[in-house]
C-alpha positions in Angstrom: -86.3 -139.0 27.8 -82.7 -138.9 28.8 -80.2 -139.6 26.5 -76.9 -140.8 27.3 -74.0 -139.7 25.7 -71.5 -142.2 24.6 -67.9 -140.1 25.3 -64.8 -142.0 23.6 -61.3 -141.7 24.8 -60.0 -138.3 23.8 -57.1 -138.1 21.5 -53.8 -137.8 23.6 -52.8 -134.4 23.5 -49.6 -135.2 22.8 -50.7 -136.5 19.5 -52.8 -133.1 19.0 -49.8 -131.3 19.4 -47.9 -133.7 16.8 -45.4 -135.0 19.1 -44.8 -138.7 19.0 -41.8 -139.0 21.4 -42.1 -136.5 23.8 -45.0 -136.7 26.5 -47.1 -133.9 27.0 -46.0 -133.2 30.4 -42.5 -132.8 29.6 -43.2 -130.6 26.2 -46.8 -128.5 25.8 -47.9 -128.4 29.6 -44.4 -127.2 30.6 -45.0 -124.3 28.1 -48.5 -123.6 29.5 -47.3 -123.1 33.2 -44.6 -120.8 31.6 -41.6 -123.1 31.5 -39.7 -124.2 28.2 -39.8 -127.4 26.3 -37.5 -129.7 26.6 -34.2 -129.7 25.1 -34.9 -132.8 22.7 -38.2 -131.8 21.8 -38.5 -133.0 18.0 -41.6 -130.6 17.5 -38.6 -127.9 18.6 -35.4 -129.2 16.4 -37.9 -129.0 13.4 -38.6 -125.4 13.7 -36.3 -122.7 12.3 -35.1 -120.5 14.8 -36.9 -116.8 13.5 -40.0 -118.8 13.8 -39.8 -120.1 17.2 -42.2 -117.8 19.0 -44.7 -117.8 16.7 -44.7 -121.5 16.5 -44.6 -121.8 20.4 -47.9 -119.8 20.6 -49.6 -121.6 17.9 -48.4 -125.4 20.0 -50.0 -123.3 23.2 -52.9 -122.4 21.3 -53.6 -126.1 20.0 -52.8 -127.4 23.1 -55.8 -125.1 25.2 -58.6 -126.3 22.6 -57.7 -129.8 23.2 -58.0 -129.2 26.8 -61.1 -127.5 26.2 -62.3 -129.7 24.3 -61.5 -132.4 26.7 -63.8 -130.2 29.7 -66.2 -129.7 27.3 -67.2 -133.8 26.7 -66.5 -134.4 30.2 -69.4 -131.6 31.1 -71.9 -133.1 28.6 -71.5 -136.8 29.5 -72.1 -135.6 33.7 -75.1 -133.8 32.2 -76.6 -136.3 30.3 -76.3 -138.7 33.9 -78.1 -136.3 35.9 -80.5 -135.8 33.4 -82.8 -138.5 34.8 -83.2 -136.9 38.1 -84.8 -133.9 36.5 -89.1 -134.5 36.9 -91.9 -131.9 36.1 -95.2 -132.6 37.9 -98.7 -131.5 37.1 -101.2 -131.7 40.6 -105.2 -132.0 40.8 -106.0 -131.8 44.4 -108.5 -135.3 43.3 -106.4 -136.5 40.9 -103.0 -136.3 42.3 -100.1 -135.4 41.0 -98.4 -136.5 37.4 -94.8 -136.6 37.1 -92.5 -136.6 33.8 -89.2 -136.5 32.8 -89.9 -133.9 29.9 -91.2 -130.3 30.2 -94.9 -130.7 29.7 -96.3 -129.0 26.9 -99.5 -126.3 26.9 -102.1 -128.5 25.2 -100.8 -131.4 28.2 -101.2 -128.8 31.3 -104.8 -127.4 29.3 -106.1 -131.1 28.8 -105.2 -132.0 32.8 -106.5 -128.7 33.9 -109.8 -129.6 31.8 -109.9 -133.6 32.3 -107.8 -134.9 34.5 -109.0 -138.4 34.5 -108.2 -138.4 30.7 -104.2 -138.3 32.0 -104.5 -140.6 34.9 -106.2 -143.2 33.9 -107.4 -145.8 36.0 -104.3 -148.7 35.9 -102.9 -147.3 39.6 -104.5 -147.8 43.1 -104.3 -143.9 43.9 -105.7 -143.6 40.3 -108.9 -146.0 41.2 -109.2 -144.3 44.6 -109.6 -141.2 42.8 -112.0 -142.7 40.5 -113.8 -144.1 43.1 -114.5 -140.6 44.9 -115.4 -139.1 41.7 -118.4 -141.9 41.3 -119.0 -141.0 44.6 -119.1 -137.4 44.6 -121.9 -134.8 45.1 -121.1 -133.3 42.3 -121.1 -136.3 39.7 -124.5 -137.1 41.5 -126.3 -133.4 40.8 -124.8 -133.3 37.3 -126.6 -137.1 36.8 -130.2 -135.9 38.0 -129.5 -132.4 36.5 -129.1 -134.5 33.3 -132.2 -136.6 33.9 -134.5 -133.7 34.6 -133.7 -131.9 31.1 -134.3 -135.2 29.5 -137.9 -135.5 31.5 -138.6 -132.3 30.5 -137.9 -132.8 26.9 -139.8 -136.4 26.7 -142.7 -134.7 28.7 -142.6 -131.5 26.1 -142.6 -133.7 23.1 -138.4 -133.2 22.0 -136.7 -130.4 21.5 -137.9 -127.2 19.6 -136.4 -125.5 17.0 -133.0 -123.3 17.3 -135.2 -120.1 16.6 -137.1 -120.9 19.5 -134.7 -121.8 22.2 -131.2 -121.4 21.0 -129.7 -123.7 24.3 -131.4 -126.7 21.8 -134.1 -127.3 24.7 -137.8 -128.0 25.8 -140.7 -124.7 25.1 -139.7 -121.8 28.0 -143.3 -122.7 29.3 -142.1 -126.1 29.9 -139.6 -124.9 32.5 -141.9 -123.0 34.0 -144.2 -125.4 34.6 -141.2 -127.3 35.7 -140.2 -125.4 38.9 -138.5 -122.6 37.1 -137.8 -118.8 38.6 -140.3 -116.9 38.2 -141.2 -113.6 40.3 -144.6 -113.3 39.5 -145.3 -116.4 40.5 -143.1 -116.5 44.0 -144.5 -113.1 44.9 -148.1 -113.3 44.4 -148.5 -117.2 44.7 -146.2 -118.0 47.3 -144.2 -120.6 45.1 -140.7 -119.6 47.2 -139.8 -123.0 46.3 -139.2 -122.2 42.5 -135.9 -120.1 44.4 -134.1 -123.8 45.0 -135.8 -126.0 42.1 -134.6 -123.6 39.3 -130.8 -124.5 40.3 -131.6 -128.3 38.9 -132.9 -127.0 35.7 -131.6 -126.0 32.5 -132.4 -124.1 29.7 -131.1 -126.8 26.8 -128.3 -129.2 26.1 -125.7 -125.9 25.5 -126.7 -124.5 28.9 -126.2 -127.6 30.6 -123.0 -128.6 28.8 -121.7 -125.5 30.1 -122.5 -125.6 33.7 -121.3 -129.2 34.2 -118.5 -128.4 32.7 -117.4 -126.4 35.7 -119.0 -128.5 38.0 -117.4 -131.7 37.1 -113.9 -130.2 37.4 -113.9 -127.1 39.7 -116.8 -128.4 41.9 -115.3 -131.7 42.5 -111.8 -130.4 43.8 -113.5 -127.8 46.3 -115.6 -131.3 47.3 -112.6 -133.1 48.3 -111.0 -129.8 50.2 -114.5 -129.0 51.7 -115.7 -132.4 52.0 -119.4 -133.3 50.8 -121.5 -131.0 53.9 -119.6 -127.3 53.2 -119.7 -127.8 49.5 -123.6 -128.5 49.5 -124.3 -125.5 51.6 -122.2 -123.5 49.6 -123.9 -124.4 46.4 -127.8 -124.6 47.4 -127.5 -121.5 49.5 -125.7 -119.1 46.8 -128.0 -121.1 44.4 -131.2 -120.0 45.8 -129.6 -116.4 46.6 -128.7 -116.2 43.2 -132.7 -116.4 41.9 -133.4 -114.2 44.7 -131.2 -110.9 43.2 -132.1 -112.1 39.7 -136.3 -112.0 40.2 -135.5 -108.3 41.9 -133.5 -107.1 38.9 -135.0 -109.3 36.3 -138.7 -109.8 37.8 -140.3 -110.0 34.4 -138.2 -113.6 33.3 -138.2 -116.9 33.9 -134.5 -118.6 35.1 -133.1 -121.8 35.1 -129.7 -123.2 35.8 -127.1 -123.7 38.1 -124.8 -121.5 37.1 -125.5 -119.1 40.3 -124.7 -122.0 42.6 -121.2 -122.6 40.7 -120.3 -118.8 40.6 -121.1 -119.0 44.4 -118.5 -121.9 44.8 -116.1 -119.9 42.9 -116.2 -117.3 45.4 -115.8 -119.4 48.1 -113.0 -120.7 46.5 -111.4 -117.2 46.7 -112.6 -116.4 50.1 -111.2 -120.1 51.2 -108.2 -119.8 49.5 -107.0 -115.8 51.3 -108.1 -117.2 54.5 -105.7 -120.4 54.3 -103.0 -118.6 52.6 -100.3 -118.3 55.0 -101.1 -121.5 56.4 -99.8 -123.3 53.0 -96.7 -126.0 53.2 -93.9 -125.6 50.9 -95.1 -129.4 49.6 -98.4 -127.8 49.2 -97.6 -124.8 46.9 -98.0 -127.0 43.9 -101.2 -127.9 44.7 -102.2 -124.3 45.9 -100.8 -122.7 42.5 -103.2 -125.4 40.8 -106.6 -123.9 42.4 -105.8 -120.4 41.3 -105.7 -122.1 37.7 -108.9 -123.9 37.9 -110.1 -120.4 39.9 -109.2 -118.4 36.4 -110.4 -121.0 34.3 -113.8 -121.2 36.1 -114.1 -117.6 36.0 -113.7 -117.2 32.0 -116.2 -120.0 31.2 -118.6 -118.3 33.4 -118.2 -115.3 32.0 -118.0 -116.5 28.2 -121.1 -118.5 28.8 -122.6 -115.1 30.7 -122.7 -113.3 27.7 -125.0 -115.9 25.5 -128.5 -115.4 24.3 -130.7 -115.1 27.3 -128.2 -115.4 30.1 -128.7 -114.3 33.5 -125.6 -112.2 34.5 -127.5 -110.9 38.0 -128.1 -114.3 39.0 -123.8 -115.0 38.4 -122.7 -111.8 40.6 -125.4 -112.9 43.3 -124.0 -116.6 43.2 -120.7 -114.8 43.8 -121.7 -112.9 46.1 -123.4 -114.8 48.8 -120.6 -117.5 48.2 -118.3 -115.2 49.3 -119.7 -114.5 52.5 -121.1 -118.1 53.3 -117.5 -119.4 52.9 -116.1 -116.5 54.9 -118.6 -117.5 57.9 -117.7 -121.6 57.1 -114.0 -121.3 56.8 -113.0 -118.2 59.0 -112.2 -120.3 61.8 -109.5 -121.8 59.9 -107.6 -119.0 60.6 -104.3 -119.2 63.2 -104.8 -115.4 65.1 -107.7 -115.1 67.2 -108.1 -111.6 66.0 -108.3 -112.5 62.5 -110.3 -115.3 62.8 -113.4 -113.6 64.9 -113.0 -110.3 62.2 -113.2 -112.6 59.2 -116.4 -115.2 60.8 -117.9 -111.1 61.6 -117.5 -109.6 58.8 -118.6 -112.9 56.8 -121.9 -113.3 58.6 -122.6 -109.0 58.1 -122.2 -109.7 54.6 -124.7 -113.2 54.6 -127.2 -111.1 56.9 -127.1 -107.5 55.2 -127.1 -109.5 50.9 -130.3 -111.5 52.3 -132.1 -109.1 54.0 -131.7 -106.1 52.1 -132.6 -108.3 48.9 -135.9 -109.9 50.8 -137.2 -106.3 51.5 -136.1 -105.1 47.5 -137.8 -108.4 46.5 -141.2 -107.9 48.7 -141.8 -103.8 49.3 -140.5 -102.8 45.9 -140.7 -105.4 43.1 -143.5 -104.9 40.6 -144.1 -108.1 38.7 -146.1 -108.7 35.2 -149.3 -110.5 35.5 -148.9 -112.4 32.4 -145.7 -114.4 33.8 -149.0 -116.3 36.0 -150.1 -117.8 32.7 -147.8 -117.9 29.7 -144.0 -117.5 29.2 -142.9 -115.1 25.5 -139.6 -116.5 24.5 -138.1 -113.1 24.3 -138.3 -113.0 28.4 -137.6 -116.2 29.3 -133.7 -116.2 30.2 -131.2 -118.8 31.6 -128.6 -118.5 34.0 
């Protein structure tokens, strides 16, 4: 908050100087341009004569801290009237931007980088508009069934086991795989391929889910409103399923669920979308630029914290990555201004879609040896979540 500061009349220099009937123009300013006092100075008639020089510097020296003095109240009072112009600003590309007159603090820009809606509130029109697109979003819809499913799955299971026996504090692992869950054995020699996109919409336990929406609900929902609703599905269903793809190649004797393949692929094409519009940023828009490399980061460590729990699927995160790299490169490329540029990027985007899924459909269908039991029964020790 600005503070105004009250300055008071300074105390006539004269008076400073101890001079009562001499101005200060005809007495101590004379002396500071170099001149001498005036003959019927009483400050002068006072002092003895052996003194005189000394007690001239000490007037000069009185008289220049009064002045400074003087410059130095006149400076604060003109700061403390411009200090209302200063703002800071905060910007979610769904949210909008926050303005305040004070420096926000680290636990302010963490909280609106977390939950936005927790700062803006809802009292505004552009803060209802925002509100409205969230209720409206893709993102809050998938998190709502995502949400639903687990529940189903618990009811249908009975409630949730014990920590010892799923530490995400969820259904029995057979439950998910009865459920539509990843499972190689099962896609290979059954011909289930659709287990590839239904194991996105499942979840391990409340943790794992908690987790994954956690991203979605902030990081998915801004690449929403840049992408609008079509990109951003294709983004996530494709890198989703490509995602369970790798993982049943490296990890063919477990059983996956989650969607956290599908967010790691919107994370890179978050990076791929934001190299490819770079130089095509405003000045206005640098704010707002600067705030999706932090969401970026932030996305990024919770994904890889949350890699590095019990029965986590870290092939299914660098294949989510991956492929939505090179779907966003192929979506976005024509953004670009130079023709050469924009053909080598939409190129090189669709070799990379072309050569991830097609070398990883033959590693997947010539080479994968799957278990036999994964047909009937799921052991807990092999049943991980992505």
């Amino acid at each position: 908050m600005a503070t105004v500061v009250a300055v008071s009349n300074p105390t006539p220099r004269a008076q400073v100087l101890g001079v009562s009937d001499v101005s200060f123009d005809e007495c101590c300013e004379g002396r500071l341009l170099g001149g001498d006092h005036s003959s019927d100075c009483p400050r002068l008639r006072r002092l003895p004569g052996q003194h005189d020089q000394m007690a001239r510097d000490q007037e000069v020296a009185m008289a220049m801290q009064a002045e400074e003095f003087h410059q130095a109240e006149a400076a604060r009072a003109e700061a403390a009237l411009r200090m209302p112009d200063i703002t800071y600003s905060v910007v979610d590309p769904l949210w909008g931007e926050v303005t305040t007159t004070e420096a926000p603090s680290a636990w302010f820009r963490l909280l609106f980088c977390c939950c936005p809606c927790c700062i803006v509130g809802c009292s505004t029109k552009e803060a209802k508009r925002a509100w409205v697109k969230f209720l409206c979003s893709c993102s809050l819809i998938l998190a709502v069934l995502q949400v639903a499913i687990l529940v189903a799955v618990i009811a249908v299971d009975g409630g949730m086991v014990s920590y010892e026996e799923n530490p995400m504090l969820g259904p029995k692992f057979n439950r998910l795989d009865e459920a539509g869950g990843k499972n190689a054995a099962k896609i290979l020699l059954q011909g289930e391929w659709w287990r590839l996109a239904s194991a996105t919409m499942l979840h391990a336990g409340w943790i794992h889910l908690a987790g994954n929406l956690v991203v979605q609900l902030h990081a998915g929902i801004q690449l929403e409103v840049i992408w609008g609703p079509t990109a951003w599905l294709v983004v996530y269903f494709v890198s989703g399923i490509y995602a369970n793809l790798l993982s049943c190649v490296l990890h063919p004797d477990t059983i996956g669920v989650g969607s956290s393949g599908c967010l790691c692929g919107l994370i890179g094409g978050w990076l791929s979308f934001i190299f490819i519009t770079w130089n095509q940023t405003l000045p206005s828009d640098i704010k707002m630029r600067n705030a999706q490399v932090t969401s970026i980061v932030l996305s990024i460590l919770m994904v890889l914290v949350f890699s590095f729990l019990p029965l986590m699927d870290f092939a299914a995160h660098v294949g989510g990555l991956l492929m939505g790299t090179g779907t966003s490169m192929v979506m976005f490329g024509s953004r670009l201004q130079h023709a050469w540029y924009r053909w080598a990027t939409i190129v090189s985007g669709t070799v990379m879609f072309c050569a991830l899924w097609i070398s990883t459909l033959i590693l997947f269908v010539e080479h994968t040896t799957v278990q036999d039991f994964l047909l009937n029964i799921c052991q807990r020790p092999n049943c991980p979540a992505e």
